[in-house]
C-alpha positions, 0 to 999 in steps of 0.5 A: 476501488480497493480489492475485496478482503480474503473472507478466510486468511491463511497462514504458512510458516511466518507468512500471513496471506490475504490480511492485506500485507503482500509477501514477497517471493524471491528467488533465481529462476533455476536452481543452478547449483547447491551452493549458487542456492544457497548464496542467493537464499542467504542473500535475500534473508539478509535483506528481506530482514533489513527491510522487514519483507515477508520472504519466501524463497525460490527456486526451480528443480527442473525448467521442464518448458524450455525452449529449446531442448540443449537448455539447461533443466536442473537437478531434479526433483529429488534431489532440488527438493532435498536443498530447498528443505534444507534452505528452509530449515537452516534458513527459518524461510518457507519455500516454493518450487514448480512441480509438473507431475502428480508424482511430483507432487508427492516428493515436492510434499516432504519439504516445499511449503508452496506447491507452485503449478506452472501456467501452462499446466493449470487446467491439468485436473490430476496435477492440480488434485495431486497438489491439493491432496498432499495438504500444502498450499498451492500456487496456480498460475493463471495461463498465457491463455486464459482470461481472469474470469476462466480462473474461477474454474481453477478455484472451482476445481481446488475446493473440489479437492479439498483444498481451500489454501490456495492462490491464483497468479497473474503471469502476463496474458498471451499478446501477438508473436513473442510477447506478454501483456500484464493487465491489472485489472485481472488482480481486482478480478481474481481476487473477486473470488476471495482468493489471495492473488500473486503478481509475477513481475518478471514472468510477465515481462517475458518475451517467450522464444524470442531470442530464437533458441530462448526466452528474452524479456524486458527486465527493466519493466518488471520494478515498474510491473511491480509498483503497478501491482502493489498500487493495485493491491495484492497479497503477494509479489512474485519476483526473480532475481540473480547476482548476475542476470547476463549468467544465468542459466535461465530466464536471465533476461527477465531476472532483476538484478541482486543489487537492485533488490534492496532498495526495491523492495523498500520502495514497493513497501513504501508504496503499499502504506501510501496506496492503501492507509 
């Protein structure tokens, strides 16, 4: 059974959301370095053009939930902000970062055009107020902890504010020690609420805290996690990646190969002509 249509499609920048088209959201996990976001985001203009993906691009300003305490954050949100816009800008992309405070929230506001709230945050009221106050569209990610259904208090809460731009993501649910299990039957019921739904591919195939001090993953399965999902039907694909995985500064393990993206990417769209002509 194909998933319910979006009753009010929104638009953001070039992206057309809940028409039936999935989008793609590309990027590293953290933003590193000025000059490392850059190269990426030039990268996957480069290649999403190729394709004819719909793009927006990626990147944290601070790994507020890490494991251990040494791990590297980030730049801050002042300052990743600042580049994200500028990528945007130069770049003609939309962009998304996390914000984890309502005054985030704020700053996040002047240059991101998707205001992502991590999954461990998403029942935070006054986090998910501030966010849907500032007018942007808002990204919610469905927690490790909750089931599909319980985001309908989620959605609840963002009309409540005002805000009927928004979307829900499925991230993997919560499954024994050191592991994540993505289940696609949540897609069709979170979409039952008439909410354009994202797919974390990478995030889904986390292993949290289970290299000791970090996080470990299975990134081989996030492409088969991906093809899954577009299978499914969704209206937009979430999907980290680096030039060099094995570097990283965060979440290397789940982050799909740079080099891998293309040919990627033209499969999974592809797959959605074939699964949903």
């Amino acid at each position: 059974m194909p998933l319910a249509p979006v009753p009010h499609p929104f638009t953001f920048g070039s992206i057309e959301a809940g028409t039936g088209t999935p989008f793609f959201i590309l990027g590293p996990c953290a933003l590193e370095t000025e000059a490392f976001a850059w190269d990426m985001a030039r990268a996957l203009k480069a290649i999403t053009d190729r394709t004819g993906a719909p793009f927006v691009f990626k990147a944290s300003f601070d790994k507020a939930n890490r494991t251990s305490v040494t791990s590297f954050r980030g730049p801050g949100p002042a300052e990743g902000c600042r580049i994200l816009g500028e990528i945007a800008k130069e770049l003609g992309v939309p962009v998304t970062t996390d914000i984890h405070t309502a005054e985030q929230a704020e700053i996040a506001a002047e240059h991101i055009d998707i205001l992502q709230i991590p999954a461990f945050l998403c029942r935070q009221t006054d986090l998910l107020e501030a966010a849907a106050k500032t007018g942007r569209v808002v990204n919610v990610k469905k927690g490790q902890f909750l089931a599909p259904w319980d985001t309908v208090n989620i959605a609840d809460k963002m009309r409540s504010f005002g805000c009927e731009k928004f979307f829900l993501t499925e991230r993997g649910t919560t499954f024994g020690y050191n592991n994540l299990v993505a289940d696609m039957r949540s897609l069709y019921w979170m979409r039952k609420e008439g909410i354009p739904v994202i797919f974390d591919a990478t995030h889904s195939v986390q292993r949290p805290g289970g290299m000791g001090g970090t996080t470990g993953g299975d990134g081989e399965l996030a492409p088969v996690l991906a093809r899954a999902a577009i299978a499914t039907g969704i209206d937009g694909l979430f999907m980290e990646t680096h030039s060099n995985p094995a570097a990283a500064l965060s979440d290397g393990p789940n982050q799909i190969p740079l080099p891998d993206m293309e040919p990627l990417l033209i499969r999974l769209q592809a797959l959605h002509l074939a699964a949903h002509a």
